[in-house]
C-alpha atoms as one frame of an Amber mdcrd trajectory, in Angstrom:
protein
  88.149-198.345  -4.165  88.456-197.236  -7.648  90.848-199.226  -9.866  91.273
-199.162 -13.998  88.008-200.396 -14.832  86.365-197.431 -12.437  88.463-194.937
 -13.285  88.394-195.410 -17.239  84.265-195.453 -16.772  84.802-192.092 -15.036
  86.893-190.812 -18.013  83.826-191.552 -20.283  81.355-190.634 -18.008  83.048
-187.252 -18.001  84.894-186.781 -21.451  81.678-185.450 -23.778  81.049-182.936
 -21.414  84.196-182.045 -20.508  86.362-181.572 -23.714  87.105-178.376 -25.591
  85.825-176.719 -22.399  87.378-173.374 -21.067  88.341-173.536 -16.896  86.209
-170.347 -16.319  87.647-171.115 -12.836  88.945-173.231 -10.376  87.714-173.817
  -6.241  88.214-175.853  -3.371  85.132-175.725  -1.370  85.045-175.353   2.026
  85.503-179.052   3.971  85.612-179.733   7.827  87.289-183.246   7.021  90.812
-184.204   6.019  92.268-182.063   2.790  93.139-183.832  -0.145  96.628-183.142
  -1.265  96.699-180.572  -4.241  99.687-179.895  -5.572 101.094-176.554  -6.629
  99.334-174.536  -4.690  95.650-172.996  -5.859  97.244-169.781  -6.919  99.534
-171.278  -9.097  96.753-173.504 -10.768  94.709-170.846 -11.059  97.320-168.720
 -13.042  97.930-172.001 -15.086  94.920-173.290 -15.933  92.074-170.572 -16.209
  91.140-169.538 -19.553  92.675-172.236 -20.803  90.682-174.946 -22.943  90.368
-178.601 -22.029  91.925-180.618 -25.226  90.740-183.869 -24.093  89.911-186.396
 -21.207  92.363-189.807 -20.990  92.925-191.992 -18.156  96.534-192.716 -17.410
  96.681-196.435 -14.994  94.638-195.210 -12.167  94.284-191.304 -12.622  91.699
-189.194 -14.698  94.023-186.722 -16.733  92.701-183.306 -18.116  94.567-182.460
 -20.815  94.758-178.654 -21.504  95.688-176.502 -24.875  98.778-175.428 -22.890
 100.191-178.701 -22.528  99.614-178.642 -18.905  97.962-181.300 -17.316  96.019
-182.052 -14.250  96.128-185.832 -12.948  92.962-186.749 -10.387  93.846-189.863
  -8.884  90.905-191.057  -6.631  92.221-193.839  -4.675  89.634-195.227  -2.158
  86.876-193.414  -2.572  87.382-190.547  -4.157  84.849-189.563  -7.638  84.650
-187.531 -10.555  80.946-186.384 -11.382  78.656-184.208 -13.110  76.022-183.772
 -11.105  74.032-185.600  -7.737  77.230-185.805  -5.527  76.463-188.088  -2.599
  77.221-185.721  -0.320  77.987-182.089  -0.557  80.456-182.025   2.668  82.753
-184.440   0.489  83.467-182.117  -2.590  86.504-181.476  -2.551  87.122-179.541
  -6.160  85.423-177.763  -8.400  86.260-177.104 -12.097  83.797-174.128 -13.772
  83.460-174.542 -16.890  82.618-172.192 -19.788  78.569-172.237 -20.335  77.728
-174.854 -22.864  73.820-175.670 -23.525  72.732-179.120 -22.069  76.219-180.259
 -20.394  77.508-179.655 -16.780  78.022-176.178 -15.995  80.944-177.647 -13.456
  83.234-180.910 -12.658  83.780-181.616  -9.392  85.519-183.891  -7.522  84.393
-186.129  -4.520  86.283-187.973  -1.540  84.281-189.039   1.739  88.032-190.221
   2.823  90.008-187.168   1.520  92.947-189.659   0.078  92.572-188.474  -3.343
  95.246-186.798  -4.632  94.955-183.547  -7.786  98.093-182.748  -9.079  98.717
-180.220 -11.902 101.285-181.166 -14.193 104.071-180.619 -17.369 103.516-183.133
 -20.241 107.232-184.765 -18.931 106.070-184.898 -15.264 103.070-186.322 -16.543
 104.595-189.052 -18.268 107.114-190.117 -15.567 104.347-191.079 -13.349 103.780
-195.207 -13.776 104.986-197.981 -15.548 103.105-199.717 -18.694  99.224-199.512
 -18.842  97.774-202.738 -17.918  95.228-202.406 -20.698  98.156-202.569 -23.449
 100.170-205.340 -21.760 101.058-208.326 -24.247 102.570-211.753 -22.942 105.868
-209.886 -23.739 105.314-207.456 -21.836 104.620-209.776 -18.756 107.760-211.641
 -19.637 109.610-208.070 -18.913 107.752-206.986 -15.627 108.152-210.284 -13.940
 111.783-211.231 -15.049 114.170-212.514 -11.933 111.293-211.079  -9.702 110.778
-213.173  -6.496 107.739-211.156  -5.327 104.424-212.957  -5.540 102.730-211.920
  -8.557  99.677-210.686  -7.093 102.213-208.656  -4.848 103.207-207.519  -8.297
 100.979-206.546  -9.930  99.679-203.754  -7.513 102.684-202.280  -7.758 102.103
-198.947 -10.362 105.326-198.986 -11.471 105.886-202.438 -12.537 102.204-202.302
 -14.192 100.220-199.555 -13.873  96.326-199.693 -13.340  95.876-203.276 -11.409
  94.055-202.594  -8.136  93.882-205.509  -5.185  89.977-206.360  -6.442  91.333
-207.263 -10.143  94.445-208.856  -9.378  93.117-211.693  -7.525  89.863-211.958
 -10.557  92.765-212.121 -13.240  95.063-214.867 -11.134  91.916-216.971 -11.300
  91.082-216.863 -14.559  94.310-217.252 -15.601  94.552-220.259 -13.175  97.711
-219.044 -11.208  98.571-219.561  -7.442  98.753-215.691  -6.398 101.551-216.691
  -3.929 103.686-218.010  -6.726 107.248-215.818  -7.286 106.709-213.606 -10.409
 109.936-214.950 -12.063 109.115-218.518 -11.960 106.395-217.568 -14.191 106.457
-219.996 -17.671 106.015-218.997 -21.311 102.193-220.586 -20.993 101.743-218.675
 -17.722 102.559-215.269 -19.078 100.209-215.802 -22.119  97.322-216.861 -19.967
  97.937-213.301 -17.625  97.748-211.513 -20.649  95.062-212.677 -21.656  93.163
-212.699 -18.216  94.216-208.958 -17.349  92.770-207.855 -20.683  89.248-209.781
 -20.755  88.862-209.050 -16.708  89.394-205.473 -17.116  87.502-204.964 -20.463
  84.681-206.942 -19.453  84.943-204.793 -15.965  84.865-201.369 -17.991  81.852
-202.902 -19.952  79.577-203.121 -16.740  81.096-199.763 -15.486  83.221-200.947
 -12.664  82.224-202.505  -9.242  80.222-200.548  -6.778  81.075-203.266  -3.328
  78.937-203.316  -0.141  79.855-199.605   1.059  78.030-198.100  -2.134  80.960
-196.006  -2.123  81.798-196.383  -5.848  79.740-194.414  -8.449  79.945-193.126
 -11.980  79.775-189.515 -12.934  76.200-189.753 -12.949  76.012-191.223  -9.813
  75.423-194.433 -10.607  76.356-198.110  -9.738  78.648-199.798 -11.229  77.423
-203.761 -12.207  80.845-206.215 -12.450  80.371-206.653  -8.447  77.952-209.176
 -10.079  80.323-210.553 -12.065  83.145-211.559  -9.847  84.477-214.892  -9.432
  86.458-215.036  -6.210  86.527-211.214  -5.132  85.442-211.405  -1.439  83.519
-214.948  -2.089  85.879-216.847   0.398  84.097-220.157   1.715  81.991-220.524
  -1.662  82.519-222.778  -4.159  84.745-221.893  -7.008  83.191-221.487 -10.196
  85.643-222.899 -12.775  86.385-226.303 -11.280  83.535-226.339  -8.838  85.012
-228.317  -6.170  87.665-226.410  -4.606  86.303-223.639  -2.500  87.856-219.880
  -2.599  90.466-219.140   0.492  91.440-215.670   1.260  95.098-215.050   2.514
  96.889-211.813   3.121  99.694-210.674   1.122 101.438-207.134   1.278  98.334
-206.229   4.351  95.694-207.126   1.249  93.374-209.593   1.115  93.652-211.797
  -1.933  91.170-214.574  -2.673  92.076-217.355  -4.864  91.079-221.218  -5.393
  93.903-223.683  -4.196  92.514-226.684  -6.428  92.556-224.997 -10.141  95.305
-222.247  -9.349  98.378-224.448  -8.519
């Protein structure tokens, strides 16, 4: 389930212990489930990327990026349950990678990554490739910005705005917390979107996702979501209409949230304040 606000808390839950690290070495530990996809191949990687020093730790939309002194790259993206930790995996038939790292006093002697569902995806990458990947980070979006992405669109803007390269970093969970804040029907055509419209989705996708990355991301009913501590996340208490379909809605407080299906996702949404 991890979407912007998870993945950026896994970026900082990882980055002091991670940069200006050497890759002593690089493993895939032995899984009966479904491989991830890893692309090139481990010999390849390893020629790549051992010996070589980890510059820094950024999050690019959805995917954890390791930046390396080479200019190399590798891109984690997690997708439904996949995690970046430290230590205290929650299972040890789920790891999936393992990054050594050079010995440093007090900090991690490895990163590793997680995935009970093995849809996670490592790729290794050029800066270009890199940076061909998605469209505009959601956390740098202005109203102007909007105005671009949804121009002449007739897709539903929650339709949208999962779509990485229109926007990159909006997961199904946020979308439907931004529409509602920003008090727009999520089955209304993108393009039909006004001036005031655009300003109030700016604003919503930038206080639901900061306030998100504040409480470290939501950790739902499967548990499956945790930090690189292994840890819950705590906006699950926060949300407004996220899976709370019968309830009453909590800005006008007499409409009470439907959930509908658009592109096979559930959205949730309140028919009396978003019109």
């Amino acid at each position: 389930m991890p979407e912007l606000p998870e993945v950026e808390t896994m970026v900082r839950g990882i980055r002091d212990d991670v940069a200006c690290r050497v890759i002593a070495g690089v493993i895939t530990p032995e899984c009966r489930y479904r491989p991830i996809s890893i692309k090139p191949g481990l010999d390849e990687i390893r020629r790549r990327a051992q010996g070589r020093t980890i510059t820094s730790v950024s999050r690019l939309a959805k995917r954890i990026v390791l930046n390396l002194d080479s200019g190399d790259a590798f891109a984690v993206e997690p997708r439904m349950t996949g995690l970046m930790l430290l230590k205290d995996a929650p299972s040890q038939e789920h790891l999936r990678f393992e990054w050594k790292l050079s010995p440093t006093k007090g900090k991690a002697p490895s990163l590793w990554f997680w995935d009970r569902r093995g849809l996670g995806t490592i790729r290794f990458l050029s800066q270009s490739e890199l940076s061909s990947l998605v469209g505009p980070d959601a956390l740098t979006t202005t109203a102007e910005d909007w105005a671009i992405i949804c121009r002449g669109a007739k897709t539903p803007i929650k339709v949208l705005m999962l779509n990485q390269q229109k926007v990159a970093g909006i997961g199904n969970l946020y979308a439907s917390e931004i529409l509602h804040l920003a008090k727009i029907d999520p089955r209304k055509p993108a393009g039909e979107l006004k001036k005031s419209d655009l300003e109030r989705t700016a604003n919503a996708t930038l206080a639901v996702l900061n306030l998100a990355i504040q409480y470290e991301g939501s950790t739902l009913s499967d548990g499956t979501y945790r930090n690189a501590l292994n840890k819950s996340g705590g906006y699950q208490n926060e949300h407004r209409v996220y899976q709370k379909h019968s309830q009453t809605c909590p800005s006008c407080h007499k409409g009470s949230i439907e959930r509908i299906v658009q592109a096979q996702r559930s959205t949730f949404f309140c028919p009396r304040c978003q019109k």
